[in-house]
C-alpha positions as CSV (number, residue, x, y, z in Angstrom):
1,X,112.8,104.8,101.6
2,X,114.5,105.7,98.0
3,X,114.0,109.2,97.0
4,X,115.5,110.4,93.7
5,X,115.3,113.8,92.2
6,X,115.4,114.4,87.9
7,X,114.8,117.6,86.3
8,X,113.4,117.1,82.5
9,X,113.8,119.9,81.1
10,X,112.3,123.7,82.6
11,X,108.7,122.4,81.8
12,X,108.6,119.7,84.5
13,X,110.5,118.5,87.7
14,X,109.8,114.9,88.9
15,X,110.4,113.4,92.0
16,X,110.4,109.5,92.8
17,X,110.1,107.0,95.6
18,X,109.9,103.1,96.6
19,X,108.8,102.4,99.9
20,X,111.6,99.7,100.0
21,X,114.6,98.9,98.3
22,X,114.0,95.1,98.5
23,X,110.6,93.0,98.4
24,X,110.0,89.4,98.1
25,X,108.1,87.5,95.7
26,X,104.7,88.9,94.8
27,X,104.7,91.8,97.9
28,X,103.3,94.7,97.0
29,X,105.3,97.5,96.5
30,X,104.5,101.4,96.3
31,X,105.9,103.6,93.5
32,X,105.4,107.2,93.7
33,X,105.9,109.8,91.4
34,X,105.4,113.3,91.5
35,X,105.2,115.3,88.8
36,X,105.6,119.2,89.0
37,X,104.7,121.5,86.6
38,X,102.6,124.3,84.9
39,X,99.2,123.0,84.3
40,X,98.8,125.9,82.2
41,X,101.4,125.4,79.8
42,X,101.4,121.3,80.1
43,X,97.9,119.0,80.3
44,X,99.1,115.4,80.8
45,X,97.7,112.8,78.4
46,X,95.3,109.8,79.7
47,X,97.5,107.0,81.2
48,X,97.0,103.5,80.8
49,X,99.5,101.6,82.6
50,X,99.6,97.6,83.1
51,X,103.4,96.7,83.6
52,X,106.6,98.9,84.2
53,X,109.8,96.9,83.4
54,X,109.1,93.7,84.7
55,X,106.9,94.8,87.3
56,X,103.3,94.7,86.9
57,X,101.0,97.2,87.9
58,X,98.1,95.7,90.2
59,X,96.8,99.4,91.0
60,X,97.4,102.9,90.1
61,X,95.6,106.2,90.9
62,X,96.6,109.6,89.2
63,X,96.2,112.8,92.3
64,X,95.9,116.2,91.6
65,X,98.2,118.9,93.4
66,X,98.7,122.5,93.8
67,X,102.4,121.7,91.7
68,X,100.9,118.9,89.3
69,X,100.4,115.4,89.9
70,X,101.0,112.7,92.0
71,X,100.9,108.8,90.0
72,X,100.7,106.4,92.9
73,X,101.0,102.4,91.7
74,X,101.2,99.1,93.6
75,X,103.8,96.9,91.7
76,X,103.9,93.1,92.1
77,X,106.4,90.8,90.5
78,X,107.2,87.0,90.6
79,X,110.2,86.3,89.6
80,X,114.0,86.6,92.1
81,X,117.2,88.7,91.2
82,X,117.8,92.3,90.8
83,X,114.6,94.0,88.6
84,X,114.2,97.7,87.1
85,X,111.4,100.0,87.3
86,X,111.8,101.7,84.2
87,X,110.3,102.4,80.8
88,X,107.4,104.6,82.5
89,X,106.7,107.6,79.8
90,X,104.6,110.5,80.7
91,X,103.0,112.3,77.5
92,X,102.0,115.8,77.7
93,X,100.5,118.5,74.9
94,X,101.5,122.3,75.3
95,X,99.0,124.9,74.4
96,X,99.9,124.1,70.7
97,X,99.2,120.7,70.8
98,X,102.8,119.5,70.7
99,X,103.2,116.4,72.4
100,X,106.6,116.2,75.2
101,X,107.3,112.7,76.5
102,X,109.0,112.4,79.8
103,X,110.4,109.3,81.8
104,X,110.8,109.1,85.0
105,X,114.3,107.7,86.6
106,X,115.5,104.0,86.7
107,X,114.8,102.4,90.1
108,X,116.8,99.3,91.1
109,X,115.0,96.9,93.3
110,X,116.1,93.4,94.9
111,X,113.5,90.6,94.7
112,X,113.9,87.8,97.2
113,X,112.6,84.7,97.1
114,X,110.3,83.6,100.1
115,X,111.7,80.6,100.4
116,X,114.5,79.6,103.0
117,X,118.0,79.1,101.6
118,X,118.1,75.9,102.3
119,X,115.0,75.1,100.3
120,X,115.6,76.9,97.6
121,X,118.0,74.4,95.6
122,X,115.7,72.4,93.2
123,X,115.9,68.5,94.3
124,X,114.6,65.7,91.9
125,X,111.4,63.9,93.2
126,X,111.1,60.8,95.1
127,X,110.3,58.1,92.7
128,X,106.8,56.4,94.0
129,X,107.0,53.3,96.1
130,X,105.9,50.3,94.6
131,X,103.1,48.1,95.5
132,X,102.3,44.4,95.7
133,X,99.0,43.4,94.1
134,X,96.9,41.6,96.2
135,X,92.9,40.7,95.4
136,X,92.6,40.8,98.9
137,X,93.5,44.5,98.8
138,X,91.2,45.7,96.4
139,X,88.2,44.1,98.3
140,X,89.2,45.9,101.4
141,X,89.4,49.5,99.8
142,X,85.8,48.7,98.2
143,X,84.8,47.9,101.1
144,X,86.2,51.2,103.2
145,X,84.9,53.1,100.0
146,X,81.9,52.3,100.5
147,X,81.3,52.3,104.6
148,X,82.5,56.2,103.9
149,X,80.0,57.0,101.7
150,X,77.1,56.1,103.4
151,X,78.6,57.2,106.4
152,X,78.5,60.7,104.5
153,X,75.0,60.3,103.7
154,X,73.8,59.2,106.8
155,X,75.5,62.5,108.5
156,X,74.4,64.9,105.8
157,X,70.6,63.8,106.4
158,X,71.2,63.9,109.9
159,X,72.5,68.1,109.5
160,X,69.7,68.6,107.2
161,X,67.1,67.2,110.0
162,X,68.8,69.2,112.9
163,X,69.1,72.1,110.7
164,X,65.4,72.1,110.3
165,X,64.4,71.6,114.0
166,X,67.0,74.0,115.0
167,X,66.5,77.8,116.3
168,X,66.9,80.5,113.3
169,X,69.4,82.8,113.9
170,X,69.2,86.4,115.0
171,X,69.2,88.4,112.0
172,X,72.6,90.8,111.7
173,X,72.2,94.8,111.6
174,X,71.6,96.1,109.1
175,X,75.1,97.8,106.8
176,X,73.7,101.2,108.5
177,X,74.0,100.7,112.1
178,X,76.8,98.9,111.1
179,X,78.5,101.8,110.1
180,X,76.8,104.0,112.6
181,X,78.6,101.4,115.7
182,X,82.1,101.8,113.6
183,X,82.1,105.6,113.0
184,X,81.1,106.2,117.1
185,X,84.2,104.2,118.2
186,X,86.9,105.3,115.6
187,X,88.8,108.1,117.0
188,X,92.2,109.2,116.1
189,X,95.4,108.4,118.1
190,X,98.3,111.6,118.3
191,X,100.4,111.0,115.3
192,X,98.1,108.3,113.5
193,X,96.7,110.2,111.2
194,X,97.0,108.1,107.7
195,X,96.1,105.0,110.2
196,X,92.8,106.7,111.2
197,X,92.2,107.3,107.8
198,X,93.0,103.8,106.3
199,X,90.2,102.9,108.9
200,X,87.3,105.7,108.0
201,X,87.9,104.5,104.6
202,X,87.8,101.1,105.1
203,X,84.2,101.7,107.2
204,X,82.8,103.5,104.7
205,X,83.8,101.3,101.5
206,X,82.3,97.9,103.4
207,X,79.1,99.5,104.2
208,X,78.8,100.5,100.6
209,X,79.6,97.1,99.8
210,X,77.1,95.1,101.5
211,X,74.6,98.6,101.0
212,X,74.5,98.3,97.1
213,X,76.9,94.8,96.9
214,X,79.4,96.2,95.0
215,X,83.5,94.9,95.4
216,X,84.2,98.4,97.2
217,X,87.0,96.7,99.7
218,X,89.1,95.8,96.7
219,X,88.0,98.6,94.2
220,X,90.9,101.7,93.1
221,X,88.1,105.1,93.8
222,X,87.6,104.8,90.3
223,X,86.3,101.3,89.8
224,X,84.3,102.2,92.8
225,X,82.2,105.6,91.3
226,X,82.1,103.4,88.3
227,X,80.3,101.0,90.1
228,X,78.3,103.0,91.9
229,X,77.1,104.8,88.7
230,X,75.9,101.9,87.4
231,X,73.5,101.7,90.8
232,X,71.6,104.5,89.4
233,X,72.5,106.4,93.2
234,X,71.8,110.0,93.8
235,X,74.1,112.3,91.5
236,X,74.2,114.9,94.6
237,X,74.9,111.5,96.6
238,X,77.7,110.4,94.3
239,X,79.7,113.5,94.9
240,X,79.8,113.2,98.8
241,X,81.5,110.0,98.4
242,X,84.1,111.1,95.3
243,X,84.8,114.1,97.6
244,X,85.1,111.9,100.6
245,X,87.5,109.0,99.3
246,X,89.5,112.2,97.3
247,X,90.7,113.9,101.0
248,X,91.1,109.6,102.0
249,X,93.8,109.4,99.0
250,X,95.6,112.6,99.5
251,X,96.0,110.8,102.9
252,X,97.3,107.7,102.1
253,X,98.9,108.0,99.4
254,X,100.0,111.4,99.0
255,X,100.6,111.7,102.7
256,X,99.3,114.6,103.4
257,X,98.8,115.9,106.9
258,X,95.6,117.3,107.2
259,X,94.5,119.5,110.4
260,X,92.5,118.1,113.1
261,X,89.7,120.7,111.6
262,X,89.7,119.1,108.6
263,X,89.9,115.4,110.3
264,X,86.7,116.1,112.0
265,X,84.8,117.0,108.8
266,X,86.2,114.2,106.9
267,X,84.3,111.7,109.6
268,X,81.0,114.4,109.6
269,X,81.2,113.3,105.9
270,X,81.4,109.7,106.3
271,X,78.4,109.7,108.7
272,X,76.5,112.1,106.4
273,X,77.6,109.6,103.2
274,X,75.7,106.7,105.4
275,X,72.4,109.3,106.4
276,X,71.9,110.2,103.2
277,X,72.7,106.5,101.2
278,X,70.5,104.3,103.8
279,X,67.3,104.9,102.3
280,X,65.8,103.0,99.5
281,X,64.3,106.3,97.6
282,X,67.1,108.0,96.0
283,X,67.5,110.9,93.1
284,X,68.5,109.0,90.0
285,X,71.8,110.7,88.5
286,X,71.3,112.6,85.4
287,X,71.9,110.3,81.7
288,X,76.0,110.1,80.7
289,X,76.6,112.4,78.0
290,X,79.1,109.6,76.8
């Protein structure tokens, strides 16, 4: 783990980490930065960030501390040799609407390539092999061309006729009891705590999926309540989960340690998220005032 401290200026103190040093070729790497400072003499403005240096950004979610904020990304990056993660600029506006701009420090990072050593020297291609003509050839690939097609269509009619004779299967729960059978069984391990909550979230976010069909799985919290906005789901219902995945985040990626209280409440949520979501009749959410 790399962990650099750089003070910019008295209005904000940034701290930054890499969980490694040295990745291969498209692995995912974490890039944290914490940013501490007055939020009443600094208010961030929006970030939209796609690459830093030659790393691009695959996701990134923006937490709110006690001290600030905490900008957690995934980087990817396909290309090998020694990369920087720089050119990152954080714009704030005091209370006079002057606009700071701060950048976090340079981050040096080895990218490997996946392949063995041995294999990574670029070798020029065997040249085809030639082949004699021969009539007698042709005729004989016709001829196994055509024993493998109706070979194909004799099998697929014979699925098709077994398929209909055969015994329907058992239908699967529903995403509820699904959920239900999950929650009951999860329970949290001494000193697993971001582990126990990488698996409540991940129960919570496929029953949402296959309860309103939605990518949840591979959704940032955002893209997910987007999503789920546009299902027209509770309002009152929409906060359970937004609070829920929040006190998820602060877990994973903030790595906060949370008491065992505040563990057991986080799972009362999940299961009350399900109770409350697995009816058909909902409370529409209020019209956007965008």
């Amino acid at each position: 783990m790399i962990v650099l401290f750089f003070v910019l200026q008295p209005l904000m103190r940034m701290k930054v980490e890499v969980d490694k040093k040295e990745v291969t070729v498209g692995e995912p790497l974490v890039y944290k930065l914490e940013m501490k400072f007055d939020t009443t003499l600094l208010k961030l403005k929006p970030l939209n960030i796609e690459r830093i240096g030659g790393f691009e950004v695959k996701t990134s979610k923006l937490i709110p501390t006690d001290s600030g904020k905490v900008l957690v990304c995934s980087l990817l990056i396909f290309k090998t040799g020694t990369d920087t993660i720089q050119g990152l600029k954080i714009k704030c506006l005091n209370p006079q609407g002057e606009e700071f701009e701060f950048s976090p420090p340079i981050q040096v990072i080895e990218v490997k390539s996946v392949l063995p050593e041995k294999l990574r020297d670029i070798k020029d291609i065997v040249p085809p092999l030639a082949i004699p003509f021969s009539l007698g050839w042709v005729i004989f690939f016709i001829t196994l061309g055509l024993a493998v097609l109706v070979g194909g269509i004799l099998l697929l009619r014979r699925y098709k006729l077994r398929a209909k004779t055969s015994i329907p299967p058992s239908p699967s729960l529903p995403p509820h009891e699904v959920a239900y059978k999950r929650l009951e069984t999860l329970q949290m391990t001494e000193g697993k705590v971001k582990e126990f909550y990488i698996q409540l979230s991940d129960i919570i976010r496929r029953y949402l999926e296959a309860r309103y069909e939605v990518p949840a799985p591979t959704s940032t919290t955002l893209e997910l309540y987007q999503e789920l906005r546009g299902k027209k789901i509770g309002y009152m219902y929409l906060d359970l989960i937004r609070r829920f995945f929040s006190s998820c985040d602060l877990v994973k990626f903030a790595k906060v340690i949370p008491p065992l209280r505040k563990v057991e409440e986080d799972k009362k949520l999940a299961k009350e998220i399900v109770d409350k979501t697995k009816t058909i009749t909902q409370e529409l959410i209020p019209p956007s005032s965008s």
